[in-house]
PAZAPA-4460 file (N, C-alpha, C; in steps of 0.05 Angstrom, whole numbers, plus 32768, in hexadecimal, padded with zeros to 4 digits):
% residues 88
    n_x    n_y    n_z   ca_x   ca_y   ca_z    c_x    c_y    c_z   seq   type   mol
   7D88   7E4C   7705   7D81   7E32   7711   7D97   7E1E   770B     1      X     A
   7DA3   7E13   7718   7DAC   7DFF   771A   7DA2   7DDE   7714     2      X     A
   7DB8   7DC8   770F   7DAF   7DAB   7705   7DB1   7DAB   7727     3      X     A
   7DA8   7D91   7726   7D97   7D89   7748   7DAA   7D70   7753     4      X     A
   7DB4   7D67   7765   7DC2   7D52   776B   7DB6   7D3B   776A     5      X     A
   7DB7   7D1D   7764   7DD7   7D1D   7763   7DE2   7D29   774A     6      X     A
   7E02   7D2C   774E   7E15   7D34   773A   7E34   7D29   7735     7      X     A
   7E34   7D1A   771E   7E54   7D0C   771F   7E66   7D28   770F     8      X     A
   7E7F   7D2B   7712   7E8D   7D40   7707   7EA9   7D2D   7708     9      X     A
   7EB4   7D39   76EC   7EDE   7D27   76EB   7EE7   7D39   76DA    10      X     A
   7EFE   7D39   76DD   7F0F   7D3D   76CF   7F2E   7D43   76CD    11      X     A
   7F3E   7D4F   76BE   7F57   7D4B   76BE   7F60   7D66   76C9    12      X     A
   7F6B   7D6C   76D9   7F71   7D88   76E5   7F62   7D9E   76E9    13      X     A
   7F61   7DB7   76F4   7F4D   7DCA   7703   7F32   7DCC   76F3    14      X     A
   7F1F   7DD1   76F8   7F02   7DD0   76EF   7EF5   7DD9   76FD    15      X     A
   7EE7   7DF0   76F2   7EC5   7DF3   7701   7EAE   7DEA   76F4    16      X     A
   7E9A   7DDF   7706   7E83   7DCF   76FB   7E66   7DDF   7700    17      X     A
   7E57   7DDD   76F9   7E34   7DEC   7707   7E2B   7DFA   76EF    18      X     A
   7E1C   7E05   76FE   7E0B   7E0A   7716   7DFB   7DED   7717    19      X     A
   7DFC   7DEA   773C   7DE9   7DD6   7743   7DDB   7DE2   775B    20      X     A
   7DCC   7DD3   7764   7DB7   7DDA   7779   7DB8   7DCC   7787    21      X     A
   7DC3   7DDA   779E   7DD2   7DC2   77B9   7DBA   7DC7   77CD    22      X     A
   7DB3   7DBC   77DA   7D9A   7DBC   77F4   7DA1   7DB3   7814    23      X     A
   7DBB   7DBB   7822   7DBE   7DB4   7837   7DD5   7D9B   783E    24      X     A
   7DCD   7D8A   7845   7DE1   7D70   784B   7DE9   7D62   7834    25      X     A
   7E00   7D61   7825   7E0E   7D4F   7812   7E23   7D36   781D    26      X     A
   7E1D   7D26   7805   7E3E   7D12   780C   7E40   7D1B   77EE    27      X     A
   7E61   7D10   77F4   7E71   7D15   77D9   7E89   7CFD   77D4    28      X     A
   7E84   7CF6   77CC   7E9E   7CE4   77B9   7EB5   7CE7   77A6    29      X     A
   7EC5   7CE6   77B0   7EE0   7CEB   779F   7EF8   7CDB   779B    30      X     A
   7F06   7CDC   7783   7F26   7CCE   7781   7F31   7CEE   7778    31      X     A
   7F43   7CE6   7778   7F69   7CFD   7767   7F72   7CDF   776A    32      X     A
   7F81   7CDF   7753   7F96   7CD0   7742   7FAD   7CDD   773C    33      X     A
   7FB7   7CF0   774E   7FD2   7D00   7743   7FDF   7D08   7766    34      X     A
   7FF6   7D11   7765   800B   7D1C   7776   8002   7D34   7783    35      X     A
   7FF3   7D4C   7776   7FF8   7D62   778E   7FD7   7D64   778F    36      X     A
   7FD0   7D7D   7796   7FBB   7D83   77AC   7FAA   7D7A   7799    37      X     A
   7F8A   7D75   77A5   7F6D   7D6D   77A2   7F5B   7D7F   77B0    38      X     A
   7F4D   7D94   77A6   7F38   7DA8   77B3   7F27   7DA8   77A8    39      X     A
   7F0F   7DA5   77B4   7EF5   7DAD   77AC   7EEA   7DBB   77B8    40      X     A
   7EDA   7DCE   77B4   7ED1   7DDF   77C3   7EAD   7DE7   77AC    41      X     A
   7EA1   7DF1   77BF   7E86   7DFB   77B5   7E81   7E13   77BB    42      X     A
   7E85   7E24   77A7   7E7E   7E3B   77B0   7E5C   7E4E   77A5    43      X     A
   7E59   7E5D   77B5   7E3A   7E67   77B4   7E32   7E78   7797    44      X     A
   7E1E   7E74   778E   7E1F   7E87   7776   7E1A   7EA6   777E    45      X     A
   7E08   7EB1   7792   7E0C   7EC3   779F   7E14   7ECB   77B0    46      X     A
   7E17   7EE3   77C0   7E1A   7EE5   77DA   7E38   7EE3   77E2    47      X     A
   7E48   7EDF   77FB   7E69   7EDF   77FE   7E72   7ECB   77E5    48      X     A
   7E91   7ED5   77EA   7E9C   7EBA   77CD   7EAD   7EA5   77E7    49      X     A
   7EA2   7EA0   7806   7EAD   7E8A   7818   7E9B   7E6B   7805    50      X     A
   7EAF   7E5C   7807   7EA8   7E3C   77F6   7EA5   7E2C   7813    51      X     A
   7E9B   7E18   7809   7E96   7E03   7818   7EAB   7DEF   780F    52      X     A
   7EC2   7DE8   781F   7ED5   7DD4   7817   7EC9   7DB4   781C    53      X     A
   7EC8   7DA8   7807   7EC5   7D8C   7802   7EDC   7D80   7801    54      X     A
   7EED   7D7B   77F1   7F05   7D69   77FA   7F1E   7D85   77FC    55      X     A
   7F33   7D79   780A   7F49   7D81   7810   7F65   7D69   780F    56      X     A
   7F6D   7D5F   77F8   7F7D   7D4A   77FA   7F92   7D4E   77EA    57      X     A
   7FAE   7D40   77F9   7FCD   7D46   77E0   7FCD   7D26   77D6    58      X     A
   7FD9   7D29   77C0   7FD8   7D0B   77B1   7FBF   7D01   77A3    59      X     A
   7FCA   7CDE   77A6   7FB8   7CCB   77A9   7F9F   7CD6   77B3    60      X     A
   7F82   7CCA   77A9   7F73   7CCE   77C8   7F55   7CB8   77BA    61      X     A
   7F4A   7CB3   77D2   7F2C   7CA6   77C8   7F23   7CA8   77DE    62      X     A
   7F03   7CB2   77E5   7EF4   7CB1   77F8   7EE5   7CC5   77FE    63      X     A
   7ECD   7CC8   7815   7EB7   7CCC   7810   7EC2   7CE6   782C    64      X     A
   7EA7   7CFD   7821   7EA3   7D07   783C   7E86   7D1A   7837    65      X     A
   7E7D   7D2C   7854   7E6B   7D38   7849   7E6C   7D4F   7847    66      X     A
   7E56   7D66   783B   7E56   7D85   783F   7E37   7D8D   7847    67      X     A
   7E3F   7DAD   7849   7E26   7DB2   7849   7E25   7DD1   782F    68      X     A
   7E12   7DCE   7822   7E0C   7DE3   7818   7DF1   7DE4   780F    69      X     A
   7DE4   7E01   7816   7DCA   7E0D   7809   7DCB   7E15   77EF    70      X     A
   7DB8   7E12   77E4   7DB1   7E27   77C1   7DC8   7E1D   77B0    71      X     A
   7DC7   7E38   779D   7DD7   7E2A   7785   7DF1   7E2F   777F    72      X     A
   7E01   7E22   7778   7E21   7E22   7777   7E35   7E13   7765    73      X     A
   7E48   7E1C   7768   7E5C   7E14   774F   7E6F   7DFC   7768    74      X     A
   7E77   7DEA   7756   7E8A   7DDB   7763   7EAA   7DD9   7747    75      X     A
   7EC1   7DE4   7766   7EDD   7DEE   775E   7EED   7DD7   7763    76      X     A
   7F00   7DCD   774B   7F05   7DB9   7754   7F2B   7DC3   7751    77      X     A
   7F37   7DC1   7761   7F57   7DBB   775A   7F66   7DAC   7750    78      X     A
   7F6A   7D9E   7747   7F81   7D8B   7742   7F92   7D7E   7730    79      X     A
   7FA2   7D76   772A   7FBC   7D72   771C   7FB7   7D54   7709    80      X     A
   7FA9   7D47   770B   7FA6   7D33   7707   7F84   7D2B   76F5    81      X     A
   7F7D   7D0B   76F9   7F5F   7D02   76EF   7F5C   7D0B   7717    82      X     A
   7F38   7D10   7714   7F2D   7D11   7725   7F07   7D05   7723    83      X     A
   7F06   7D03   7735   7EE0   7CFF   772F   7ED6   7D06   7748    84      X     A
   7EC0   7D0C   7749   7EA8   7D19   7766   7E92   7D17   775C    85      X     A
   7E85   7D04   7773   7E6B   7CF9   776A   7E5E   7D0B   778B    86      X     A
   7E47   7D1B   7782   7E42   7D22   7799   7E23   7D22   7793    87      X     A
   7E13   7D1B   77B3   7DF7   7D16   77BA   7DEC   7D29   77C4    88      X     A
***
């Protein structure tokens, strides 16, 4: 079982976070504070290892977007830098 949304997650370069328990329609919030890529992705605890990409950004970045994911999952984060994702 997974913690239940919402969920804030940061930190300083690559990280995986979870298990959470995603239910369908999300928003998500994010900054990167550094130069190269910003990925997030959610991937399924069972079943294929295809993720659901949440952000995709080089640099700088701040701003919102949404996803979709069912059941329970880990959230993958990339990046080079401070980061934070606040997701609903």
């Amino acid at each position: 079982m997974g913690d239940s949304l919402p969920q804030s997650v940061s930190g300083d370069g690559p990280e995986v976070f979870g298990p959470f328990e995603f239910g369908g329609s999300h928003v998500a919030n994010g900054s990167h504070s550094a130069d190269s890529n910003f990925q997030v992705h959610v991937y399924p605890l069972e079943g294929s290892f295809g993720s659901e990409l949440v952000f995709n950004e080089i640099g700088e970045y701040g701003g919102e977007t949404t996803f979709r994911h069912d059941g329970i999952g880990y959230v993958a984060v990339v990046a080079d830098g401070e980061f934070s994702v606040d997701m609903e």
